[in-house]
KERORO-777094 format. One line per 5 residues: number of its first residue (from 1); for each residue x, y, z of N, C-alpha, C. Coordinates in pm, whole numbers, plus 50000, padded with zeros to 5 digits. Example, Ala and Ser with C-alpha at 12.3 -4.5 7.8 and 13.67 -1.06 7.14 Angstrom:
REM residues 2
1 = 51319,49431,50780,51230,49550,50780,51320,49670,50780 ~ 51285,49775,50708,51367,49894,50714,51290,50003,50787
END
This chain:
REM residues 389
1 = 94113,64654,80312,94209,64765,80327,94133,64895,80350 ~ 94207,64976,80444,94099,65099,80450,94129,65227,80341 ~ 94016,65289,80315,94023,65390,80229,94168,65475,80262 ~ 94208,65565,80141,94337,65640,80164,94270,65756,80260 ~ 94391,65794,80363,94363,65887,80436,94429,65996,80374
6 = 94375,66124,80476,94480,66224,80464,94598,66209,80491 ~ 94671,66304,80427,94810,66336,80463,94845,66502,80550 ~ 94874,66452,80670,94905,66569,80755,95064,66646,80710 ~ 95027,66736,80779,95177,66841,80757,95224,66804,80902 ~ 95391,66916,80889,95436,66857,81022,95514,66830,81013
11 = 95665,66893,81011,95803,66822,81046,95875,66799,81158 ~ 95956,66702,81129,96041,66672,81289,96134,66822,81265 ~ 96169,66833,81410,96289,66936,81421,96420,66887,81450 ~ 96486,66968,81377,96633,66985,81398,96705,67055,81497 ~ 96774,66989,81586,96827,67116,81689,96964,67188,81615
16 = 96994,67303,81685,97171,67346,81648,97259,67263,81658 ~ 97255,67134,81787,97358,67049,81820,97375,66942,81677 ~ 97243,66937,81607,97219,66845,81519,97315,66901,81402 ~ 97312,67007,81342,97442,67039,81258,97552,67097,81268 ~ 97589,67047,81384,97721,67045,81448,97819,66924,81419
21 = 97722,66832,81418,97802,66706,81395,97850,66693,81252 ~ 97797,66725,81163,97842,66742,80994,97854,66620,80978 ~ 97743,66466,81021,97771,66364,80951,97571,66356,80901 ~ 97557,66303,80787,97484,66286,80737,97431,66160,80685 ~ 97310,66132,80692,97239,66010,80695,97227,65998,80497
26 = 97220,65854,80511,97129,65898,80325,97042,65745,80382 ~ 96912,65795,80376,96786,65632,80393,96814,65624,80260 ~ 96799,65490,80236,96758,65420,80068,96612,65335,80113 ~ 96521,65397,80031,96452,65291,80012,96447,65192,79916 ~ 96441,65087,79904,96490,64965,79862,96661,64947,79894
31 = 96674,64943,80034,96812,64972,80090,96914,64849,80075 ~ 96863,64714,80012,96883,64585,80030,96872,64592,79843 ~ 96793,64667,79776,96888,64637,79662,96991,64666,79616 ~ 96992,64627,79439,97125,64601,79414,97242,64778,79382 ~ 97147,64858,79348,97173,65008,79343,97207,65043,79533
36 = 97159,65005,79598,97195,65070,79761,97299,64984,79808 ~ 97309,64850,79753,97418,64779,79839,97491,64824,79730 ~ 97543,64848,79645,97651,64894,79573,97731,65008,79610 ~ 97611,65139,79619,97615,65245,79720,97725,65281,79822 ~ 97611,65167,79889,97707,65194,80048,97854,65092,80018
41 = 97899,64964,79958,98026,64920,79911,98068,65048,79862 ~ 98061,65114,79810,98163,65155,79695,98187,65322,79762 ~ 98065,65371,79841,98155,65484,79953,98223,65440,80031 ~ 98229,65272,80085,98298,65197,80202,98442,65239,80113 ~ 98421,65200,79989,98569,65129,79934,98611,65278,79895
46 = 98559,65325,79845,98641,65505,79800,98725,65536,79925 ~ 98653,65548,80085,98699,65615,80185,98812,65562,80178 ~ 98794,65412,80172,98931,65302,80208,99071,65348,80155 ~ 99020,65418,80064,99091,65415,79944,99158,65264,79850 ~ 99050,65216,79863,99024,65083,79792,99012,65118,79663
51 = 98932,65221,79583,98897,65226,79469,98838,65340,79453 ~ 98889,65412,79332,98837,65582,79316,98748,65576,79302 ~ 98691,65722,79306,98598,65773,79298,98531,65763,79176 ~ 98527,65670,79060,98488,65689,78966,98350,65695,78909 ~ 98300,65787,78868,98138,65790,78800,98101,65880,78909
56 = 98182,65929,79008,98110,66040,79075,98145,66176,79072 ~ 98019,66234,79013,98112,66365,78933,98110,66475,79079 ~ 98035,66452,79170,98101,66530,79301,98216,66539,79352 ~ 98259,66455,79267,98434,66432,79331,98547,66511,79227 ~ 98472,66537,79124,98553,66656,79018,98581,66800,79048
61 = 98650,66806,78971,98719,66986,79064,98607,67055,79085 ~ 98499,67079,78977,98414,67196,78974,98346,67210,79151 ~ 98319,67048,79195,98272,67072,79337,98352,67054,79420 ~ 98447,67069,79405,98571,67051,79517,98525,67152,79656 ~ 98499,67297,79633,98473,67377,79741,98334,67406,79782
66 = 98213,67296,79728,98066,67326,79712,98008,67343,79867 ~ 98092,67257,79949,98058,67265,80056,97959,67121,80084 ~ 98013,67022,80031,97933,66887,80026,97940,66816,80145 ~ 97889,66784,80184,97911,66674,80286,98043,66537,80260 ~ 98141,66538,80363,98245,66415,80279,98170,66282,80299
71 = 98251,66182,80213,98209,66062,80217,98227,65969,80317 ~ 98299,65984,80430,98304,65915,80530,98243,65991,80637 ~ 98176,66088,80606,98066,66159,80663,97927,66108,80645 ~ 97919,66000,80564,97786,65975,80514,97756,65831,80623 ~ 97626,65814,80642,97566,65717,80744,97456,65643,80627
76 = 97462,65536,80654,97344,65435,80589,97247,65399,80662 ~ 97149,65357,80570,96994,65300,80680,96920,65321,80526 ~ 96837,65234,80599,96680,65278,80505,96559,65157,80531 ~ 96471,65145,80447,96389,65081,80423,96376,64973,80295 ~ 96313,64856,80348,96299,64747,80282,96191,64613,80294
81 = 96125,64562,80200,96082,64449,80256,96100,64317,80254 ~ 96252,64315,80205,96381,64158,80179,96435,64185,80344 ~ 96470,64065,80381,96497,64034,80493,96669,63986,80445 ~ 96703,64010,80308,96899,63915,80316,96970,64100,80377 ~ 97029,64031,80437,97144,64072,80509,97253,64139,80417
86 = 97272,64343,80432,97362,64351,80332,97483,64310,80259 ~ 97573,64253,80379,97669,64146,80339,97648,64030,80249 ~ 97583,63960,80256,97511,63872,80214,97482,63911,80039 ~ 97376,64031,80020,97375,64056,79920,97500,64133,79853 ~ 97582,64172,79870,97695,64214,79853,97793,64124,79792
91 = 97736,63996,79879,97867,63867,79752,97792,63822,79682 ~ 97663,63817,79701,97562,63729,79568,97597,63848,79441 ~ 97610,63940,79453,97618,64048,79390,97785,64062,79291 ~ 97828,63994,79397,97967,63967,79353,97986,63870,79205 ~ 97925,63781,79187,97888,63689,79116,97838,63757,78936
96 = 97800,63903,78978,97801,63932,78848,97940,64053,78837 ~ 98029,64039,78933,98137,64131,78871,98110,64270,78949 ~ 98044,64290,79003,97993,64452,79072,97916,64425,79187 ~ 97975,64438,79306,98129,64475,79346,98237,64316,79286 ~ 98356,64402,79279,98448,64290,79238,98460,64220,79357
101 = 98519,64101,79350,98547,63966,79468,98659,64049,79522 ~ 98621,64008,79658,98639,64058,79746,98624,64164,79826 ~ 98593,64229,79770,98540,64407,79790,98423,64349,79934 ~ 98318,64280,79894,98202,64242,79989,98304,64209,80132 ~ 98418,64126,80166,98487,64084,80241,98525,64170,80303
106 = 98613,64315,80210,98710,64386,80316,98583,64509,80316 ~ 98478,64524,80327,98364,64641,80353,98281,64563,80443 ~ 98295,64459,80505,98139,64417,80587,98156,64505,80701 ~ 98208,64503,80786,98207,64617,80915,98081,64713,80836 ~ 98136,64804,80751,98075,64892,80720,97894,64876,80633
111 = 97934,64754,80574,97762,64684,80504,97720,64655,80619 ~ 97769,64605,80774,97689,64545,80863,97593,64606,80912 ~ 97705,64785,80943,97686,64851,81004,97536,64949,80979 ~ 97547,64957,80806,97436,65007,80753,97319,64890,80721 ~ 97340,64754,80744,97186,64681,80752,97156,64690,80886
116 = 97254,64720,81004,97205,64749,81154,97051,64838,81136 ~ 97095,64935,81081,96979,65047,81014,96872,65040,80892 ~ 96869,64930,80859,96760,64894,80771,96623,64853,80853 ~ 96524,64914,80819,96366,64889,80920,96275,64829,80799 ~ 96183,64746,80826,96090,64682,80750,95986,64807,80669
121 = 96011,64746,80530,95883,64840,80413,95732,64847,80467 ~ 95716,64832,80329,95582,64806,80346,95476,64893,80260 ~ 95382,64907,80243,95282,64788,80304,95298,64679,80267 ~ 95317,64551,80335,95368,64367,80314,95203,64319,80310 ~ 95226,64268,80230,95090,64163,80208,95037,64124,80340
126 = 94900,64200,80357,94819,64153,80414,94792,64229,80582 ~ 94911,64368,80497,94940,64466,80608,94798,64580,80620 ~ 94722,64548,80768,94592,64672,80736,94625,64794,80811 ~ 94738,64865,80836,94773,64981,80857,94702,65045,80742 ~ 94671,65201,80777,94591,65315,80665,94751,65399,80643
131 = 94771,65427,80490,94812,65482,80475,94902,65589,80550 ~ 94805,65653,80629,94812,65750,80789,94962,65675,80908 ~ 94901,65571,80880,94978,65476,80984,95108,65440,80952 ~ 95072,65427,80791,95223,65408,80749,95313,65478,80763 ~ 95296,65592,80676,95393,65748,80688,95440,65782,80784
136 = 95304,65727,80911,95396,65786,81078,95529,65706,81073 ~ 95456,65559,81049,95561,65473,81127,95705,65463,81048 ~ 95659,65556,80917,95793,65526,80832,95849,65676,80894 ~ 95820,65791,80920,95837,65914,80979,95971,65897,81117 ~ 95874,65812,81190,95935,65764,81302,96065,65711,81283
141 = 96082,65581,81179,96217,65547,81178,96325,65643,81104 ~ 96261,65742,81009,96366,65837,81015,96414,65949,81132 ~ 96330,65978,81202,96341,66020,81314,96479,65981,81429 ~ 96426,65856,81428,96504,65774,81529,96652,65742,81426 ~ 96644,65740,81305,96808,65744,81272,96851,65890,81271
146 = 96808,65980,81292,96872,66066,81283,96890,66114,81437 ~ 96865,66080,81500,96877,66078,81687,96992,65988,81691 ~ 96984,65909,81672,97041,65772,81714,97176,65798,81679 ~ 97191,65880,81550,97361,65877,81478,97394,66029,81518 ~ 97351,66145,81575,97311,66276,81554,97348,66374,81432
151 = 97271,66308,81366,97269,66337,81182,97256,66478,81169 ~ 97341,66568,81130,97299,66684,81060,97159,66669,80989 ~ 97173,66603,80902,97052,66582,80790,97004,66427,80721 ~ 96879,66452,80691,96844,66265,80633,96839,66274,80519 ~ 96916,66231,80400,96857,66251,80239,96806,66110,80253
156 = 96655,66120,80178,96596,65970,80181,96612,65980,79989 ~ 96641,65885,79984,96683,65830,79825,96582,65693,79771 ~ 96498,65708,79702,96458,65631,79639,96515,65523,79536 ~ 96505,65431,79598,96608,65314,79497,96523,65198,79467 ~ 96398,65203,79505,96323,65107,79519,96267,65024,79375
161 = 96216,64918,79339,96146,64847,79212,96064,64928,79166 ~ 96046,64943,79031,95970,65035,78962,95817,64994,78987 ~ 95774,65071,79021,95607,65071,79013,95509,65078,78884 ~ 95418,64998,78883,95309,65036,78791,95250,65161,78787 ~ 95225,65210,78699,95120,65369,78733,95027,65363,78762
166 = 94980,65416,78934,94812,65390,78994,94755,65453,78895 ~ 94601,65378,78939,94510,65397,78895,94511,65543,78954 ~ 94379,65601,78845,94368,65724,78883,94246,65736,79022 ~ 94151,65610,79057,94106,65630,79146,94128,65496,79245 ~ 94230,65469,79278,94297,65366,79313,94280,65434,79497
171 = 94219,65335,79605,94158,65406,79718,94301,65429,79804 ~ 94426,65377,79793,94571,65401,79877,94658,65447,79796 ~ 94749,65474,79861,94857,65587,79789,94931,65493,79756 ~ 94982,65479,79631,95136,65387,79598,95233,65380,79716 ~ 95330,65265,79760,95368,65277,79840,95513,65407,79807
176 = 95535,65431,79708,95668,65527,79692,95601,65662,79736 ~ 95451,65664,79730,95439,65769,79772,95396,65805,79970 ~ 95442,65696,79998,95426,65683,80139,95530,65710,80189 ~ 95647,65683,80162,95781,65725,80184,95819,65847,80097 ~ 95785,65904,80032,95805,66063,80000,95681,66128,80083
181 = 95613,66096,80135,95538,66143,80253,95623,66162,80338 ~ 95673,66061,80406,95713,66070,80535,95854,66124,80482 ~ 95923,66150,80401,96017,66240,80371,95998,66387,80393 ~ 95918,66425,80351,95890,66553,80364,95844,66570,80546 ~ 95755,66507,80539,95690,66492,80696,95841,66491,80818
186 = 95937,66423,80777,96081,66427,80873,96130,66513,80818 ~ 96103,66607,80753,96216,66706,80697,96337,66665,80662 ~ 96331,66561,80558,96444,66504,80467,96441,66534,80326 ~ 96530,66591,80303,96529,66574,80095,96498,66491,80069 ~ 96481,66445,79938,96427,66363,79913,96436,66337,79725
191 = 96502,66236,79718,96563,66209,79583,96437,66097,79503 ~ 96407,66088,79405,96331,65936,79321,96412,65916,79234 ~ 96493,65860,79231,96577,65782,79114,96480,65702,79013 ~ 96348,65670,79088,96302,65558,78992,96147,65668,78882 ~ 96112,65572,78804,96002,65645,78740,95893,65636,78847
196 = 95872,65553,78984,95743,65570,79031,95732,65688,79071 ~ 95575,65701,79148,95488,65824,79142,95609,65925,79254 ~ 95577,65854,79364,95644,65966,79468,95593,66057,79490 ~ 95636,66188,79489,95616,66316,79530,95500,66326,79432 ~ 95464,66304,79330,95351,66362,79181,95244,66260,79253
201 = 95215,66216,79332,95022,66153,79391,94993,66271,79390 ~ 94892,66288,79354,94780,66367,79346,94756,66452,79483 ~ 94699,66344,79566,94716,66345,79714,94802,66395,79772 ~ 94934,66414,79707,95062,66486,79804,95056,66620,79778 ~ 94970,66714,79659,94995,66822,79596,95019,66907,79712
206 = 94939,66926,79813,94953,67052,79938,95052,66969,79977 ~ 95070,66862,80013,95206,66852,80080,95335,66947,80055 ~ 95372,66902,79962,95499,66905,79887,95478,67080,79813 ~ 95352,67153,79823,95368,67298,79809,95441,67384,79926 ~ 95389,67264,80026,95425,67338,80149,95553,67314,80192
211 = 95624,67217,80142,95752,67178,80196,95844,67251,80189 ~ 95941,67243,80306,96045,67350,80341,96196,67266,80302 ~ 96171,67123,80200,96275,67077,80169,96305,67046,80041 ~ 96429,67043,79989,96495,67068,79882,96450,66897,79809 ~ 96410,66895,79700,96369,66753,79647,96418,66723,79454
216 = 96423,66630,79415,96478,66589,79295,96428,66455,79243 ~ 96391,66454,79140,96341,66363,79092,96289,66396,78973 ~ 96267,66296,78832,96260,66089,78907,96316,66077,78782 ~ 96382,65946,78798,96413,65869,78749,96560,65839,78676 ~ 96612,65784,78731,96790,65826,78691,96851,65788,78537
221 = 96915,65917,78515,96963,65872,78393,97065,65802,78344 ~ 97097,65638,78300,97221,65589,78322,97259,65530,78235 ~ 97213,65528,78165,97266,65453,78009,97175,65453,77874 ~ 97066,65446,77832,97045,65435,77716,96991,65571,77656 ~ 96859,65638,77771,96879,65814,77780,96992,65913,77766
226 = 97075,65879,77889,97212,65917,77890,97247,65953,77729 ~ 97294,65816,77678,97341,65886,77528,97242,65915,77470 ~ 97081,65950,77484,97010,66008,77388,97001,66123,77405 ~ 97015,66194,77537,97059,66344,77575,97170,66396,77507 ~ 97236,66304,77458,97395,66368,77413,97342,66350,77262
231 = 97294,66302,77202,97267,66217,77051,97149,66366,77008 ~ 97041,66343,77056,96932,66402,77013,96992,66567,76960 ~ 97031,66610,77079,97060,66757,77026,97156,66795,76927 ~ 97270,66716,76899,97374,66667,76816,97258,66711,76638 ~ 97151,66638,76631,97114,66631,76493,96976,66723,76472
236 = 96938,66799,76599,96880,66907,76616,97013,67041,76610 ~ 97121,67052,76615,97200,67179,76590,97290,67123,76442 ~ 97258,67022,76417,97342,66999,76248,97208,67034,76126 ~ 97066,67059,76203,96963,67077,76094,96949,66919,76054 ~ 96959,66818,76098,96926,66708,76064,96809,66653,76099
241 = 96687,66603,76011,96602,66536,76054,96548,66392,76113 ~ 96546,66404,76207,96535,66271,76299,96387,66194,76257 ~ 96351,66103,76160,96231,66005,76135,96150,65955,76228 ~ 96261,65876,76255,96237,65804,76396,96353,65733,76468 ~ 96296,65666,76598,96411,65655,76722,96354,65534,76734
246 = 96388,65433,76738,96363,65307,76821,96447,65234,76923 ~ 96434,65172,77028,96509,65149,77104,96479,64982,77186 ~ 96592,64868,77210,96533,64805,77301,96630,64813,77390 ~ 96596,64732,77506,96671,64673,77628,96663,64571,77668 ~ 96785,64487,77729,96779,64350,77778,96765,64374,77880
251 = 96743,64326,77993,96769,64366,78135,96798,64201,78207 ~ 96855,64188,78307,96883,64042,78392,96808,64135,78542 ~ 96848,64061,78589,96853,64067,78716,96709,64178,78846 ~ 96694,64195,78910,96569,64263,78972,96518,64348,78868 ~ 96581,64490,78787,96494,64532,78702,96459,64487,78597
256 = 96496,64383,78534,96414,64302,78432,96304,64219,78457 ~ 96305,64143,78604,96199,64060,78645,96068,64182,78684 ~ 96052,64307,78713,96044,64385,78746,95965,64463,78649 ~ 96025,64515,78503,95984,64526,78407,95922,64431,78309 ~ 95978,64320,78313,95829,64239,78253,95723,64262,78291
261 = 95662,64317,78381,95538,64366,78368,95483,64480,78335 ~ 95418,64449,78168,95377,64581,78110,95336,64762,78138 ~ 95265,64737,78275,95220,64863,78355,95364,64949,78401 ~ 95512,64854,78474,95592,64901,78505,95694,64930,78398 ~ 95692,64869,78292,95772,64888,78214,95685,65028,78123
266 = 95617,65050,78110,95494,65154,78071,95583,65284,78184 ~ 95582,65308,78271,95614,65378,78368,95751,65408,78305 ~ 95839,65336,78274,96006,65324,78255,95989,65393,78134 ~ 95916,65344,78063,95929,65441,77910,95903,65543,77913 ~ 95829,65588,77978,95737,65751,77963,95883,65823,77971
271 = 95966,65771,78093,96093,65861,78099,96211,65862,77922 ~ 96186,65768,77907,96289,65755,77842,96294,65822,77722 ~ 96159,65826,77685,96088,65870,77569,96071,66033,77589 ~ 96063,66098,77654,96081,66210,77672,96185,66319,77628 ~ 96307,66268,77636,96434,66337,77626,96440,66362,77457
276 = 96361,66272,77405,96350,66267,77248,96213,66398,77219 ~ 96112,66387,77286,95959,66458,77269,96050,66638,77264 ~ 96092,66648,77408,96166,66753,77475,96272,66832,77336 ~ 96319,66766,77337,96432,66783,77218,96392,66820,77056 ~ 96365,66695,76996,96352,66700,76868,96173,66712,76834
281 = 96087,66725,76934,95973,66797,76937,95838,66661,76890 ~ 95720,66639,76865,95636,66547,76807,95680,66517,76719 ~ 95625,66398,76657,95598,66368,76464,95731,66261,76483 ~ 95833,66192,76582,95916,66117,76577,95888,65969,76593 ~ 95884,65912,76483,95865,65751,76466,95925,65681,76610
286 = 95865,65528,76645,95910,65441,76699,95892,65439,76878 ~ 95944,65367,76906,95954,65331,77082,96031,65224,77143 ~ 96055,65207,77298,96130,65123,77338,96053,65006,77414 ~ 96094,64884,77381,96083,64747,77460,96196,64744,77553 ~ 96146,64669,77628,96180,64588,77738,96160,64489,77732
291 = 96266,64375,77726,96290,64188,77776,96366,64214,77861 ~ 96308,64116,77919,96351,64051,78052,96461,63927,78016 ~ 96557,63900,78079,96677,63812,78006,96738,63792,78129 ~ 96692,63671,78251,96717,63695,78303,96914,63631,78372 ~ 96947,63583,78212,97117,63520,78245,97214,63637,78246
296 = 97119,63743,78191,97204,63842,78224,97276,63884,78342 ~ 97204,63915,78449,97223,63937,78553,97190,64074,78620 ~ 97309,64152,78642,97321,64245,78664,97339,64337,78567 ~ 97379,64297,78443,97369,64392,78343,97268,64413,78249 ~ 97327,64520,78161,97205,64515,78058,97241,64572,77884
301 = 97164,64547,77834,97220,64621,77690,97093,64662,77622 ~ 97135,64809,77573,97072,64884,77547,97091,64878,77338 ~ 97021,64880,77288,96998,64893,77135,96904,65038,77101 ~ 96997,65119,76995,96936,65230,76948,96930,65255,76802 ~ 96829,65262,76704,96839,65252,76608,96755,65402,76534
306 = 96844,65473,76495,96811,65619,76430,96792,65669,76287 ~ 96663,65638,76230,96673,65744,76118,96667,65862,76079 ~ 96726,65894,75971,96761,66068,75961,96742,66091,75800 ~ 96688,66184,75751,96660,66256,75651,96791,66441,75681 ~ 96903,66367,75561,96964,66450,75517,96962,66540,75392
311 = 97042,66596,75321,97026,66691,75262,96984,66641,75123 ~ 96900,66696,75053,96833,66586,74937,96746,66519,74944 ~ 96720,66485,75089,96639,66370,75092,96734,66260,75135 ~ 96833,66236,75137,96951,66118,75178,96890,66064,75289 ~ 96883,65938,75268,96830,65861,75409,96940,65802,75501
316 = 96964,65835,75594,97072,65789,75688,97056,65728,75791 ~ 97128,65630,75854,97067,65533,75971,97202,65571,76075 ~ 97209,65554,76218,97262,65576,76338,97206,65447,76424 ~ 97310,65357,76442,97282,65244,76575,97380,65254,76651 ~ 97301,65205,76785,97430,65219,76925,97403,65129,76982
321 = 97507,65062,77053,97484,64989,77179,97551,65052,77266 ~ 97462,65006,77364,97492,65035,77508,97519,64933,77594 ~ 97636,64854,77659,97641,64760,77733,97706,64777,77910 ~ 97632,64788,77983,97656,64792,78121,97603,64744,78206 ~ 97688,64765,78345,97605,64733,78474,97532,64834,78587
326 = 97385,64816,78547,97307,64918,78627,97352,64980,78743 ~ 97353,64896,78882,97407,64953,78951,97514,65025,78956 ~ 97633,64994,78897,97772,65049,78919,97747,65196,78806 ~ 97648,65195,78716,97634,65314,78700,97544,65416,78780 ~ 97481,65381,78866,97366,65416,78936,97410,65445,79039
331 = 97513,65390,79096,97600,65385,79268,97608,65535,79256 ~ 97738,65592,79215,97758,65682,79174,97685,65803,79187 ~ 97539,65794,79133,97498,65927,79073,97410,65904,79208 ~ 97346,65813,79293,97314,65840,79400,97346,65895,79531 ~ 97471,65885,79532,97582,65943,79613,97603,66058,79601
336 = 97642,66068,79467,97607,66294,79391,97495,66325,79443 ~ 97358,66258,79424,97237,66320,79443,97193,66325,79626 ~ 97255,66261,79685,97231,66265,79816,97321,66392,79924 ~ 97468,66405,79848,97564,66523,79878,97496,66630,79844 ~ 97437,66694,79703,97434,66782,79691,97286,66835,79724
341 = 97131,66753,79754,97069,66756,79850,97038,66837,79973 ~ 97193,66736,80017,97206,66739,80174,97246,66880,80165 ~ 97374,66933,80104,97342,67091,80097,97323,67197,80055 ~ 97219,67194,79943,97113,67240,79989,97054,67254,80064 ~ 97038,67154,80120,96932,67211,80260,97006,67231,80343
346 = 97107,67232,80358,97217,67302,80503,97202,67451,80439 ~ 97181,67480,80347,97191,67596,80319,97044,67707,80239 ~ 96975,67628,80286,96780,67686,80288,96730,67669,80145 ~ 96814,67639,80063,96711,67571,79974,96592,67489,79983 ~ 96525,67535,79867,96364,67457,79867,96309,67402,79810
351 = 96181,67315,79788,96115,67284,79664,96222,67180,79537 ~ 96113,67195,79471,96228,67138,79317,96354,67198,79275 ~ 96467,67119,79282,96571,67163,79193,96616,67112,79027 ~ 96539,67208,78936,96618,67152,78810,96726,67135,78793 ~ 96801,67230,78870,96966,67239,78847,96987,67054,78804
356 = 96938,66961,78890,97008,66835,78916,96918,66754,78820 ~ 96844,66835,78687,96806,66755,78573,96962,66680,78536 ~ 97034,66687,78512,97161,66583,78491,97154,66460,78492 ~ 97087,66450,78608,97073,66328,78684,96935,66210,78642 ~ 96881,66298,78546,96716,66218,78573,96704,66229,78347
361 = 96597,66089,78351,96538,66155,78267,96373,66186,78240 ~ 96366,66253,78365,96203,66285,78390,96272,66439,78514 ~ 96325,66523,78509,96402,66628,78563,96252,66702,78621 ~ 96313,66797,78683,96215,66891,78766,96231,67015,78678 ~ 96226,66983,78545,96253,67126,78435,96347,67142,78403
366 = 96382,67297,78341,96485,67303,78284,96545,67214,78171 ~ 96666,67211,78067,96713,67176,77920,96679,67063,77940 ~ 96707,66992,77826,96667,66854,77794,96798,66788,77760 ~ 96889,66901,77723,97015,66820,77656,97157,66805,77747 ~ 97212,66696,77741,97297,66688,77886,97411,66808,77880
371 = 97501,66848,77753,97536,66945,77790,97508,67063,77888 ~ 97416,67081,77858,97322,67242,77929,97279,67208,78068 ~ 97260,67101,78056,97258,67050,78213,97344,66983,78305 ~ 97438,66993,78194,97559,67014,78334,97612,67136,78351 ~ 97589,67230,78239,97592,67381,78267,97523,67398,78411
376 = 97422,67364,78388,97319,67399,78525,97393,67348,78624 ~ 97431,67245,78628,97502,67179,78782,97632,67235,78829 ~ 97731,67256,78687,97811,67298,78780,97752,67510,78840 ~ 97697,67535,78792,97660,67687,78828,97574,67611,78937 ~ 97485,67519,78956,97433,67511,79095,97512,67481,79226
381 = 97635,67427,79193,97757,67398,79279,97853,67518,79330 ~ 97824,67645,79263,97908,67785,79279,97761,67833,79327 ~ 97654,67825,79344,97554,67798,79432,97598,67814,79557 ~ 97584,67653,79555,97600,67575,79707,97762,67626,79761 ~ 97819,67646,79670,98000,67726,79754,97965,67894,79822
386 = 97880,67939,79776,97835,68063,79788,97800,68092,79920 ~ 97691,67963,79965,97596,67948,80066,97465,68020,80021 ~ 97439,68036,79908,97322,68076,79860,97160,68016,79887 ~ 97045,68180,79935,96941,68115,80000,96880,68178,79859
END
């Protein structure tokens, strides 16, 4: 394999005719999993008016006038290195309840339409493109979808399998960070839902100083964080002392096979574990596992177990479960994160947005506690209604 190259600057251009059209692309990378085929079903089925809008808080009054891009405004495509056919995965998918039966049936036009636009990952075993080579060629196919459909704008969305954390002198760039290359490089936003590196290689630092596009990331918050954002600050404003936090997870299906391996599941925690550091500060007992389970499927269950030192000395315990299905919570907030993105950058925003810590639990700054950060979102949405540069 050849040594990592540089990374050049350099964006594609946008003409005037190009945001005229007001329809908008969203790439997924990992466009063929179970978070992107859910995705694109479940904007198929909203438009249909098959099934509300539910779990998407873009669709609540506060952004009613934000100036979002609509949902049958939105175009699919992305990147992948599974060859099943989105339809296809769409009813295997069916099998765990999300999408419900039939849903895959009355949306294929529209799943077809967006695996039409799916282009091969990579780097694939045994691929000797340089780094250099990649980014073009991943550059290029955003390019060409946004010609091809005449896209106002490309939000590329990270949906892809969690990565191990490179080495620190590891000679190629992770591949997530090859596609947040060529994100920036096409002048696309650019979302990481997942804990990998992305935009934070080392190697990308001048990139991404220089970038003239609006970006968010990593790692989405959807269930077991989720309620620790809401939990943690709860016994930080009652004066309650938190001991310790322990936590596990079951997982089925791609992110459990995925996370059994220690390095990636290492990656998954750093996020999770944070919202607790952030909050209730060092000196807090415990941590979270990951099993892999894989009859689960598509779902997962989350276990939280809390001690607390009350008044006296009183020892008090707090357990939760959490039981859901990843994607169908994940559909959702990718769809928010790709609308509100997209304008932004219709409207010259730049760089990192904390505003859309909400969304993550590894945020681009800003509170730690979900209240306050949806403070932030909806004031970033009277933002984006503003047309604010």
């Amino acid at each position: 394999m050849s040594g990592r190259q540089p990374v050049h600057h350099g964006n594609a251009q946008r003409t005037p005719a190009d945001d005229r059209t007001g329809r908008t692309g969203v790439w997924f990378v990992g466009a063929r999993g179970s978070v992107a085929t859910t995705a694109v079903a479940g904007c198929a089925a909203v438009t249909a008016g098959l099934h509300p809008p539910t779990g998407m808080v873009t669709e609540t009054p506060p952004f009613a006038d934000a100036g979002l891009p609509a949902l049958d405004a939105l175009v699919f495509g992305g990147h992948d290195v599974s060859d099943c056919p989105l339809p296809k995965r769409a009813e295997d998918l069916t099998a765990d309840r999300v999408p419900p039966t039939g849903l895959a049936r009355a949306v294929h036009t529209e799943l077809a339409a967006a695996d039409e636009e799916i282009r091969p990952g990579g780097p694939l075993p045994g691929d000797r493109r340089t780094d250099e080579e990649l980014i073009r060629s991943f550059t290029d196919d955003l390019a060409g979808f946004r010609t091809r459909h005449a896209l106002a704008r490309v939000v590329v969305v990270h949906v892809a399998s969690t990565e191990p954390l490179p080495e620190p002198d590891a000679p190629r760039l992770p591949a997530s960070a090859l596609y947040a290359a060529a994100a920036l490089r096409a002048d696309c936003p650019y979302v990481n839902f997942t804990p990998s590196t992305g935009l934070f290689a080392p190697a990308l630092a001048e990139t991404v100083a220089a970038s003239a596009v609006p970006h968010a990331g990593r790692d989405g918050k959807t269930g077991q964080t989720l309620l620790r954002s809401v939990l943690a600050p709860m016994f930080v404003q009652r004066a309650l002392a938190v001991r310790a936090w322990s936590g596990t997870n079951l997982l089925g299906g791609g992110d459990g096979a995925t996370l059994a391996d220690p390095a990636a599941a290492a990656a998954k925690n750093a996020g999770k574990e944070r919202v607790l550091a952030d909050t209730l500060g060092p000196g807090v007992e415990g941590t979270v596992h990951i099993d892999d389970v894989p009859a689960l499927g598509e779902w997962k269950t989350a276990w939280d177990h809390v001690a607390i030192d009350g008044f006296l000395g009183s020892r008090m315990i707090l357990q939760t479960t959490w039981q859901g299905c990843d994607s169908a919570l994940a559909a959702p907030l990718v769809l928010d994160l790709a609308r509100l993105l997209a304008r932004a950058h219709e409207v010259g925003l730049t760089g990192p947005r904390p505003e859309l810590g909400f969304y993550f639990k590894d945020p681009d700054g800003g509170p730690a506690a979900l209240a306050a950060q949806f403070d932030a979102l909806v004031a970033f949405a009277g933002r984006l209604r503003d047309g604010a540069r």
